[in-house]
TIVO-2410 file (N, C-alpha, C; in nm, 3 decimals):
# residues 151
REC num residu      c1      c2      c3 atome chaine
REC   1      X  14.469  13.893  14.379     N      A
REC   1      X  14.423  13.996  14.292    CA      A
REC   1      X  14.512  14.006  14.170     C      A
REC   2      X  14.431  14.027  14.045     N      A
REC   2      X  14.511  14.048  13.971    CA      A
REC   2      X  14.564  14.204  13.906     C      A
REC   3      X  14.713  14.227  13.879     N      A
REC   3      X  14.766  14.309  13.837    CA      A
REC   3      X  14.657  14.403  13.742     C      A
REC   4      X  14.689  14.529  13.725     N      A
REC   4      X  14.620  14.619  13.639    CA      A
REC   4      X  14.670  14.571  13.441     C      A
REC   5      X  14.797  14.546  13.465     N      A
REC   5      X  14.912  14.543  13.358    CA      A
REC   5      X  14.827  14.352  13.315     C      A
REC   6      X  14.817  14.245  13.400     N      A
REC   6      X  14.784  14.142  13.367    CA      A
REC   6      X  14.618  14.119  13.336     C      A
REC   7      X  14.569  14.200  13.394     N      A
REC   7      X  14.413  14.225  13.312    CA      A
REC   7      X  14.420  14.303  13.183     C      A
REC   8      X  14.480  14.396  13.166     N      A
REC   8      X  14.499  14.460  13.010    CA      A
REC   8      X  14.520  14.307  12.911     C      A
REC   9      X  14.610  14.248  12.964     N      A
REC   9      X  14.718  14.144  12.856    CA      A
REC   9      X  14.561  14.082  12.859     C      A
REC  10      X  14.522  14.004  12.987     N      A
REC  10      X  14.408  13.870  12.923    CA      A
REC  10      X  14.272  13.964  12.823     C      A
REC  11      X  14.284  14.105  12.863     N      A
REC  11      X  14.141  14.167  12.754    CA      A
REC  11      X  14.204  14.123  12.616     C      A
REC  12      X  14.332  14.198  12.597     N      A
REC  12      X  14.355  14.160  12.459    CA      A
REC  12      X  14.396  14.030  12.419     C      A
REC  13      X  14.425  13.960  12.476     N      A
REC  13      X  14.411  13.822  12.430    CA      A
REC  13      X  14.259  13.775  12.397     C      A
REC  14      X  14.207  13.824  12.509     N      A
REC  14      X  14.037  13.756  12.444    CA      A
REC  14      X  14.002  13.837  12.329     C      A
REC  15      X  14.026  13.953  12.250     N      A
REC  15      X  14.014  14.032  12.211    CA      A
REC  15      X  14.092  13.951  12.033     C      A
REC  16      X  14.200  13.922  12.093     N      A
REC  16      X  14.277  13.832  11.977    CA      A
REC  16      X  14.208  13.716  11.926     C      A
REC  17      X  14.149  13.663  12.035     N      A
REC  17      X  14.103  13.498  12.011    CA      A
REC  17      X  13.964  13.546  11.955     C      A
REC  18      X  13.909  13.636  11.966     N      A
REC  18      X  13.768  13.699  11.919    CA      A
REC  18      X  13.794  13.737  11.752     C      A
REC  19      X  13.926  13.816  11.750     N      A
REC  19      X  13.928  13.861  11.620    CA      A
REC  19      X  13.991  13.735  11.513     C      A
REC  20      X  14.079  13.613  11.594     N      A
REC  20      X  14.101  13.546  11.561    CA      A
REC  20      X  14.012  13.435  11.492     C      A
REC  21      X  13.868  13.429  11.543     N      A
REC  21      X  13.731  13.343  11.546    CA      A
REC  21      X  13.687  13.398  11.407     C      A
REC  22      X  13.681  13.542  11.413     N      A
REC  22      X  13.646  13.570  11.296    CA      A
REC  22      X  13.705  13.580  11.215     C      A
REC  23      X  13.842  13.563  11.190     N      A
REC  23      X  13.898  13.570  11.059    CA      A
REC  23      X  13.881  13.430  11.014     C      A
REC  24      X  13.879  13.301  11.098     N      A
REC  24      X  13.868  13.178  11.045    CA      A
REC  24      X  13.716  13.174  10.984     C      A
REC  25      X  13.638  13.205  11.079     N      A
REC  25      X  13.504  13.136  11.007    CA      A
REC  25      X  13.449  13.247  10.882     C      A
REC  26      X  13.518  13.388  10.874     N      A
REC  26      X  13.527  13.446  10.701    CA      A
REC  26      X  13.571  13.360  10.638     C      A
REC  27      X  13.729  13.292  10.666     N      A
REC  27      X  13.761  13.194  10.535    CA      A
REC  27      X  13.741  13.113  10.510     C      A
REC  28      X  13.631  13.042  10.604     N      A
REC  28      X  13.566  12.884  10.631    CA      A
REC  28      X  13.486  12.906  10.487     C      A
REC  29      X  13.353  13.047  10.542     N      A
REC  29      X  13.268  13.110  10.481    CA      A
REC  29      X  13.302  13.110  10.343     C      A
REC  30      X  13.417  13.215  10.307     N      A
REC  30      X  13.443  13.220  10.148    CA      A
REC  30      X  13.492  13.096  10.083     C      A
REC  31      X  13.520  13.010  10.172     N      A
REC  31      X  13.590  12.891  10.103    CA      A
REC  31      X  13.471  12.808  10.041     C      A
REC  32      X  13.359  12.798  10.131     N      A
REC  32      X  13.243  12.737  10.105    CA      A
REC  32      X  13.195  12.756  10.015     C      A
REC  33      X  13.172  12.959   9.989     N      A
REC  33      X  13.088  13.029   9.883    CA      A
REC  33      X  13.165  12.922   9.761     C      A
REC  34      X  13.293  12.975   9.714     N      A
REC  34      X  13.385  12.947   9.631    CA      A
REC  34      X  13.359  12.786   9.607     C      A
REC  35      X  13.325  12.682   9.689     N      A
REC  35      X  13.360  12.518   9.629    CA      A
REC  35      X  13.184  12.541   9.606     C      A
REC  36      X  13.061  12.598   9.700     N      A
REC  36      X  12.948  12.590   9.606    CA      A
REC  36      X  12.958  12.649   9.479     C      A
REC  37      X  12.969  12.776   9.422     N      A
REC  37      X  13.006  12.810   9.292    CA      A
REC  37      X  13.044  12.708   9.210     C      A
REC  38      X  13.186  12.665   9.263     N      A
REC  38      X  13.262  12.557   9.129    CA      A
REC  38      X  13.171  12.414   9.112     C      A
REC  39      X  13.103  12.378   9.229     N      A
REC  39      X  12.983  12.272   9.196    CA      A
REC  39      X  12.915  12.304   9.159     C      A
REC  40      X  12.832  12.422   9.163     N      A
REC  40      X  12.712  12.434   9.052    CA      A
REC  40      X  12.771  12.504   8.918     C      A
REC  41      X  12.864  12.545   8.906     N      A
REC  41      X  12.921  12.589   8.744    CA      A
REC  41      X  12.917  12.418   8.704     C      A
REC  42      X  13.018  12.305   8.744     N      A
REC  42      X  13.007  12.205   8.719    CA      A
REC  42      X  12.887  12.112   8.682     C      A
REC  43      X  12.807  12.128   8.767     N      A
REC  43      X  12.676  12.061   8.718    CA      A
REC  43      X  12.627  12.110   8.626     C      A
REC  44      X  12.628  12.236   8.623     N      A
REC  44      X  12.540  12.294   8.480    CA      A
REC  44      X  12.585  12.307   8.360     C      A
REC  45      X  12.757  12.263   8.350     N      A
REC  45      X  12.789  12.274   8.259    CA      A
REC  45      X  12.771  12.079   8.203     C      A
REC  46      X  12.788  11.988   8.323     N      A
REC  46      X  12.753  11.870   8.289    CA      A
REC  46      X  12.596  11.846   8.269     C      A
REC  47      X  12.527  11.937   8.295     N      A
REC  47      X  12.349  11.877   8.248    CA      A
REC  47      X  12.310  11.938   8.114     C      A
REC  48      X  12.439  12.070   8.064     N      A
REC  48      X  12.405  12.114   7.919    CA      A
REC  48      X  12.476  12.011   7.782     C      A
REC  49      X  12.577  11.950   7.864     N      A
REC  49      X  12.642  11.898   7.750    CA      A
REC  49      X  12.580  11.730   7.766     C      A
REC  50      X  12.482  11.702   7.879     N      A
REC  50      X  12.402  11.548   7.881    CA      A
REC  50      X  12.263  11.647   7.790     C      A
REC  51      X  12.220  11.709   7.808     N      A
REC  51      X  12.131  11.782   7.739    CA      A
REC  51      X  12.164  11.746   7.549     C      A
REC  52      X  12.321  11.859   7.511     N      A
REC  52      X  12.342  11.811   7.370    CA      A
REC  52      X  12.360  11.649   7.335     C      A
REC  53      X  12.393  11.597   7.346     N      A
REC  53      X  12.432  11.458   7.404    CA      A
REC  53      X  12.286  11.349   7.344     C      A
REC  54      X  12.187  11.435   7.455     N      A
REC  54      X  12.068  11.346   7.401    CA      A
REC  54      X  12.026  11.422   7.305     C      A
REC  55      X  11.986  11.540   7.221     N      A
REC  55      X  11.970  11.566   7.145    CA      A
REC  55      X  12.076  11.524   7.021     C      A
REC  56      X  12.120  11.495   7.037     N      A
REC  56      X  12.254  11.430   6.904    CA      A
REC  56      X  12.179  11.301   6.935     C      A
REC  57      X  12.188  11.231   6.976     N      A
REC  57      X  12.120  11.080   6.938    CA      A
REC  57      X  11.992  11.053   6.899     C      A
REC  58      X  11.890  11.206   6.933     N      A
REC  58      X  11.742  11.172   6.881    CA      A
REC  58      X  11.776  11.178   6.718     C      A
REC  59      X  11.884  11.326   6.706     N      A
REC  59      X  11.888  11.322   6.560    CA      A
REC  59      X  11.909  11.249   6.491     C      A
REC  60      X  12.064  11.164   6.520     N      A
REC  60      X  12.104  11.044   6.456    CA      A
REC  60      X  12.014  10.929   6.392     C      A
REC  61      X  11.897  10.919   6.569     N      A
REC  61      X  11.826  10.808   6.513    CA      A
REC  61      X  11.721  10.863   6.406     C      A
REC  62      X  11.649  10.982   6.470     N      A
REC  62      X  11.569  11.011   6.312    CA      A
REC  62      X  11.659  11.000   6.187     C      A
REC  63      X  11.757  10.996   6.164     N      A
REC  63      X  11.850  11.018   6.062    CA      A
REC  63      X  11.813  10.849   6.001     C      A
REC  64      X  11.845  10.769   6.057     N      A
REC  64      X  11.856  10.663   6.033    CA      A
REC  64      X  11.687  10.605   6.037     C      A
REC  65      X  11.592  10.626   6.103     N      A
REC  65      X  11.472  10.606   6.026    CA      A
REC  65      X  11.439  10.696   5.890     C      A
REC  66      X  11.492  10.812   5.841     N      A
REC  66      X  11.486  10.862   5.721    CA      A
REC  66      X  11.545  10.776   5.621     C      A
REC  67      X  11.673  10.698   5.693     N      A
REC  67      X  11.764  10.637   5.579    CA      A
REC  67      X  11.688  10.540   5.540     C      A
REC  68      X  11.574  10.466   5.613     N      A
REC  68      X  11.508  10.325   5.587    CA      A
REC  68      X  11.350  10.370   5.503     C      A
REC  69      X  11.374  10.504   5.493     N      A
REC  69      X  11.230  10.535   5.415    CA      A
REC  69      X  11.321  10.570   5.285     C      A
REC  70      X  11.422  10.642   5.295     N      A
REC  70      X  11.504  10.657   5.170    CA      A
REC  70      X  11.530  10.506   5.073     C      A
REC  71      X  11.564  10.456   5.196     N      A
REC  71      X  11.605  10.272   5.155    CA      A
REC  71      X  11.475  10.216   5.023     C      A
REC  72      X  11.390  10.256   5.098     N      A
REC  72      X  11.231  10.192   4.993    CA      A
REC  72      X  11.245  10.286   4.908     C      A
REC  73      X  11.264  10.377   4.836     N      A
REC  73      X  11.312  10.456   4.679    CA      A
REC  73      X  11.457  10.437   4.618     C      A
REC  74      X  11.517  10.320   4.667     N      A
REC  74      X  11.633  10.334   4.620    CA      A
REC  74      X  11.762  10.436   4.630     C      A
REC  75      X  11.743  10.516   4.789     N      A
REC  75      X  11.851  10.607   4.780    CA      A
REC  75      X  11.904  10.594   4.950     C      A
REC  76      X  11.952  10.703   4.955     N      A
REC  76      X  12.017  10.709   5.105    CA      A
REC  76      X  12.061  10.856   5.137     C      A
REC  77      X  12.031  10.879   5.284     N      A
REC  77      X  12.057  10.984   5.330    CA      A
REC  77      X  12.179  11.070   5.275     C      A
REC  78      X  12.304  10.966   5.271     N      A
REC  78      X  12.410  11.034   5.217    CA      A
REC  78      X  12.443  11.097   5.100     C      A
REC  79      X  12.462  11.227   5.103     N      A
REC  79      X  12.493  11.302   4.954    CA      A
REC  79      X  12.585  11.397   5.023     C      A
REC  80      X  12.729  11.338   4.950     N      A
REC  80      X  12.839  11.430   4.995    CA      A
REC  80      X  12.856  11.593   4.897     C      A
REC  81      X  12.767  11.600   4.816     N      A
REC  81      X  12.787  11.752   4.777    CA      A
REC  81      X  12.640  11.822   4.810     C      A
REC  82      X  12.566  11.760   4.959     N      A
REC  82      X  12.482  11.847   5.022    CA      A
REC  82      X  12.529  11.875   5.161     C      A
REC  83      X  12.504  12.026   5.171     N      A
REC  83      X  12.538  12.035   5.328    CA      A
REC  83      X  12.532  11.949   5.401     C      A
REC  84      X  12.638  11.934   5.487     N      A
REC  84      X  12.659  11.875   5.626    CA      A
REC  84      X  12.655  11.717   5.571     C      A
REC  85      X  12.648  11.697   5.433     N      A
REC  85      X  12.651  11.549   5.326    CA      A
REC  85      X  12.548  11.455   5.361     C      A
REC  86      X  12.434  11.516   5.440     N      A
REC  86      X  12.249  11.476   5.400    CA      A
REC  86      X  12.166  11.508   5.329     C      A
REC  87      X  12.151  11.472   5.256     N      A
REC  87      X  12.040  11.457   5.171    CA      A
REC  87      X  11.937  11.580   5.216     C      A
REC  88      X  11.890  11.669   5.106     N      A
REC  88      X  11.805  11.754   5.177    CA      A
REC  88      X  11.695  11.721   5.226     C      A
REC  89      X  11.616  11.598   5.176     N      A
REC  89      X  11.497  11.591   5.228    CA      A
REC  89      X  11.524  11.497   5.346     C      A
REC  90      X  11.638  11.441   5.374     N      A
REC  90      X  11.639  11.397   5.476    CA      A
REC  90      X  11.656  11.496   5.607     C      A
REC  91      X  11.738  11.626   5.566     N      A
REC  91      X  11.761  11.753   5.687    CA      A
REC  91      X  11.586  11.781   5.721     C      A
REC  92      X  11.549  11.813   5.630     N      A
REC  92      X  11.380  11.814   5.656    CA      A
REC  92      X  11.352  11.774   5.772     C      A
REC  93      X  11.352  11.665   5.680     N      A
REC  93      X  11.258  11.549   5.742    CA      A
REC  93      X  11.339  11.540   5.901     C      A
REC  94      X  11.444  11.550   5.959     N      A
REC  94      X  11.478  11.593   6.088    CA      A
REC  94      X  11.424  11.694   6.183     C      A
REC  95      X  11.428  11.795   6.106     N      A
REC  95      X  11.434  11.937   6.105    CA      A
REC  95      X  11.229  11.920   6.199     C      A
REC  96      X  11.169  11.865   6.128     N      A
REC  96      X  11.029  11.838   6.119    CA      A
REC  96      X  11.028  11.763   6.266     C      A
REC  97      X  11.064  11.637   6.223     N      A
REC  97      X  11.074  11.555   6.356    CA      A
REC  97      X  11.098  11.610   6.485     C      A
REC  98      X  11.208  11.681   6.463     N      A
REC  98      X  11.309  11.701   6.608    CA      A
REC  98      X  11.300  11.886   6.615     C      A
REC  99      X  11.189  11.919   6.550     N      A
REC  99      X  11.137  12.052   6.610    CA      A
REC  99      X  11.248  12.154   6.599     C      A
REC 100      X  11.339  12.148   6.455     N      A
REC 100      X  11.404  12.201   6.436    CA      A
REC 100      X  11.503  12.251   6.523     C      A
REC 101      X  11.601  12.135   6.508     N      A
REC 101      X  11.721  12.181   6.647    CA      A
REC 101      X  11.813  12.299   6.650     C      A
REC 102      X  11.847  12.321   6.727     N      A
REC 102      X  11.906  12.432   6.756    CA      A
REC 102      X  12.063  12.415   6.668     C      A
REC 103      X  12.125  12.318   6.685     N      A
REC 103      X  12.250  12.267   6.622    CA      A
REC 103      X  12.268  12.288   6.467     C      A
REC 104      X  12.436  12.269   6.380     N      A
REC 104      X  12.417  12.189   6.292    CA      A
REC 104      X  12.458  12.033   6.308     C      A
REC 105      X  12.402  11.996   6.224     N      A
REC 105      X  12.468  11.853   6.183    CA      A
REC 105      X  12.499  11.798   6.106     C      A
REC 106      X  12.599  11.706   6.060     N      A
REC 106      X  12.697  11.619   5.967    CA      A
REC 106      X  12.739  11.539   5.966     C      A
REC 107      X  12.725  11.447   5.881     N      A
REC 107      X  12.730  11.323   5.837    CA      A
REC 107      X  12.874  11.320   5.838     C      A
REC 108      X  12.949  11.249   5.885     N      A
REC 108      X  13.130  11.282   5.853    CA      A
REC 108      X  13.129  11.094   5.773     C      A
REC 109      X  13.033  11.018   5.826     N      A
REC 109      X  13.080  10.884   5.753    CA      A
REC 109      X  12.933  10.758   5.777     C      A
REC 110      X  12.946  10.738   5.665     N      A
REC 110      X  12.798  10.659   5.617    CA      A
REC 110      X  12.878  10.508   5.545     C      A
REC 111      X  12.826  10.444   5.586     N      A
REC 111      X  12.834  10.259   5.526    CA      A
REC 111      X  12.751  10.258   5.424     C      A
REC 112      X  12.761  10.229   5.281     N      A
REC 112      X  12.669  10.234   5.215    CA      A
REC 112      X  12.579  10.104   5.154     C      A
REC 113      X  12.678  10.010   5.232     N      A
REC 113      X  12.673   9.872   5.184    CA      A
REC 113      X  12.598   9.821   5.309     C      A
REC 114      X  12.588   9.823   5.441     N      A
REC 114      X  12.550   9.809   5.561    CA      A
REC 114      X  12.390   9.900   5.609     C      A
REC 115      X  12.414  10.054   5.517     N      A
REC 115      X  12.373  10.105   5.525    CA      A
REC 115      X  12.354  10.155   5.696     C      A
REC 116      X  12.446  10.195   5.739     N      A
REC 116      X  12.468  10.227   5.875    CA      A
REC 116      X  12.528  10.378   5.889     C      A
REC 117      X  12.539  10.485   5.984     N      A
REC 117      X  12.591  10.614   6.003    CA      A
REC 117      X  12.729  10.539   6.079     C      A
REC 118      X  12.838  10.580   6.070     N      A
REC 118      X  12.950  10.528   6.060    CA      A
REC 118      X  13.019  10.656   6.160     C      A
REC 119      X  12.988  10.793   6.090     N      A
REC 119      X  13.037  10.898   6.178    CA      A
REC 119      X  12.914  11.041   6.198     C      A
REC 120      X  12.902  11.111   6.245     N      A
REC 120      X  12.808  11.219   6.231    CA      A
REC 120      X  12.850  11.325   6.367     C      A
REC 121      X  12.822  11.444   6.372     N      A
REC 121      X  12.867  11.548   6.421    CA      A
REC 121      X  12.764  11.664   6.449     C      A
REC 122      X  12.736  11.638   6.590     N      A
REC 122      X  12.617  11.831   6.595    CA      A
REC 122      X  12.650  11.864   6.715     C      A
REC 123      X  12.641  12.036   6.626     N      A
REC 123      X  12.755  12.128   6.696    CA      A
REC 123      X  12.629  12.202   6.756     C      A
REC 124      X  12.623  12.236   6.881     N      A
REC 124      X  12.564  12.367   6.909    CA      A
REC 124      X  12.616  12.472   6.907     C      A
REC 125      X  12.575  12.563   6.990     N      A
REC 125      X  12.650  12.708   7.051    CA      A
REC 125      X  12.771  12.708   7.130     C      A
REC 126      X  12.768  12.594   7.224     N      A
REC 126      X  12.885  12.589   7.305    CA      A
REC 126      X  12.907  12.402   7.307     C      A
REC 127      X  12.861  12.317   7.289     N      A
REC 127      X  12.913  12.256   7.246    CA      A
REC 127      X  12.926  12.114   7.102     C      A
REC 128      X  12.992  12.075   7.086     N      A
REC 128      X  13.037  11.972   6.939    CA      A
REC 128      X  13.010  11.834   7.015     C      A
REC 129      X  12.889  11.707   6.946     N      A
REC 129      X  12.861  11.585   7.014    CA      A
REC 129      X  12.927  11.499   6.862     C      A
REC 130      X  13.022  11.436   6.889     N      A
REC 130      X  13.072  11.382   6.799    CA      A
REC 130      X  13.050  11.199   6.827     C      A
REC 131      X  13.021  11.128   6.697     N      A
REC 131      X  12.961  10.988   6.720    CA      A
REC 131      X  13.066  10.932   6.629     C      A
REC 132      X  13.109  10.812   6.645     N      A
REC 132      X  13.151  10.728   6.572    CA      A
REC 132      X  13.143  10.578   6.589     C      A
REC 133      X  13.160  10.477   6.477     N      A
REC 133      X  13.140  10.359   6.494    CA      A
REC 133      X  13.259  10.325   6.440     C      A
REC 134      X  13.308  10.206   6.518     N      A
REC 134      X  13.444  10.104   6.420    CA      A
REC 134      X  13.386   9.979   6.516     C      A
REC 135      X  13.515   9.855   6.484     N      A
REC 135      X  13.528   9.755   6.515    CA      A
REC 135      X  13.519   9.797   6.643     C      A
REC 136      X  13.531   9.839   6.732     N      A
REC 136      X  13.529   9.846   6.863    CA      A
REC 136      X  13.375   9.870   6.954     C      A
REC 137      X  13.304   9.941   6.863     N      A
REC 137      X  13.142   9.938   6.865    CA      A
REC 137      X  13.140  10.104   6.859     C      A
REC 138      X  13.045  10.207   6.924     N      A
REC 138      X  13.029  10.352   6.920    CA      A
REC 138      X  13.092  10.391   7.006     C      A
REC 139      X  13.115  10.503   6.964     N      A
REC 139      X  13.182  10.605   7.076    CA      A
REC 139      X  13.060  10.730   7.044     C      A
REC 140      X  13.076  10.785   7.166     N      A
REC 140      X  13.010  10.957   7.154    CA      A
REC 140      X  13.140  11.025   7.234     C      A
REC 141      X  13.144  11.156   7.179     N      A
REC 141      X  13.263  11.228   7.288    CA      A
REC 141      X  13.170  11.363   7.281     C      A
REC 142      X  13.174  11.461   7.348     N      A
REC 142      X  13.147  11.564   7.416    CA      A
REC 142      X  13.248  11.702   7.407     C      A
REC 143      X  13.226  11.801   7.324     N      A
REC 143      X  13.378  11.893   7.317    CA      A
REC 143      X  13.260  11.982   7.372     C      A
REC 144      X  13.351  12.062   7.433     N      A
REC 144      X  13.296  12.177   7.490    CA      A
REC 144      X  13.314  12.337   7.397     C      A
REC 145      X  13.275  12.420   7.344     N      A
REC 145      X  13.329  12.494   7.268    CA      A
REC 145      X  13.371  12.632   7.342     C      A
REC 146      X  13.496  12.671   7.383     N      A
REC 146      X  13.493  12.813   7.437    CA      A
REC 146      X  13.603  12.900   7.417     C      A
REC 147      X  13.525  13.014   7.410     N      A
REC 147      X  13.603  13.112   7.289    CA      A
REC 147      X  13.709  13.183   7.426     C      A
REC 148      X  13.821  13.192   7.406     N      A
REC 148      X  13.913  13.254   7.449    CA      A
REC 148      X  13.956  13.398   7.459     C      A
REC 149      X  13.939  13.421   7.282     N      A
REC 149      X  13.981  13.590   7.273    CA      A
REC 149      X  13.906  13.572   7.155     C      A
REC 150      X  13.900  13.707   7.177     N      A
REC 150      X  13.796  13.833   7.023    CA      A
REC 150      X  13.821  13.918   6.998     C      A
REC 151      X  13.912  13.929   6.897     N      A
REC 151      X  13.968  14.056   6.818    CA      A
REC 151      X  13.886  14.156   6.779     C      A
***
């Protein structure tokens, strides 16, 4: 038979290992909540900036079929004392195409001899798709834009 004093001890031990069960599988629980959160913040912040991403390259390329209709009048997209240094009827003529994007965009560097976009830049709301070409072939990079503090 067992003691009065040694049945108390095994209740609260089961009593421990009970309260013990549940404190693990709460922090199993919140740990889970917490790594789903940071994967779906992650994905959605990677399907908005593959989102800007492809919208920066539809523009570019309309940019550059504007430059080959510009090409047949003797001119070119580039005009460094027009906004963003395109040509206005070429912003148009984007603007038209590409259903008026949400972004701006800018020409940062044009070949004039090649007649090629060399550098160009569109910024959304939250983020900057920056393109460039050298000897090495294109790059695209991806900035994310986020505001810190607001006075």
């Amino acid at each position: 038979m067992i003691s009065e004093q040694a049945a108390q001890n095994l209740e609260q031990d089961k009593r421990r290992a009970i309260i013990r069960r549940v404190v693990i599988i709460t922090v199993v629980i919140i740990g889970l909540i917490i790594l789903a959160i940071f994967a779906f913040r992650s994905f959605k912040l990677y399907s908005e900036a593959r989102i800007a991403l492809r919208e920066a390259k539809n523009i570019k390329m309309t940019l550059e079929v504007a430059d080959l209709e510009y090409y047949g009048v003797g001119l070119s997209i580039f005009d460094d004392t027009a906004e963003g240094n395109i040509r206005k009827g070429a912003q148009d003529y984007v603007n038209k195409i590409q259903n008026n994007p949400e972004g701006y965009m800018k020409l940062t560097g044009y070949d004039s001899q090649m007649r090629k976009i060399t550098g160009f830049e569109y910024e959304t709301e939250k983020y900057i798709v920056r393109f460039s070409r050298n000897a090495d072939g294109d790059k695209w990079q991806i900035f994310q834009i986020k505001e810190l503090l607001d006075y």
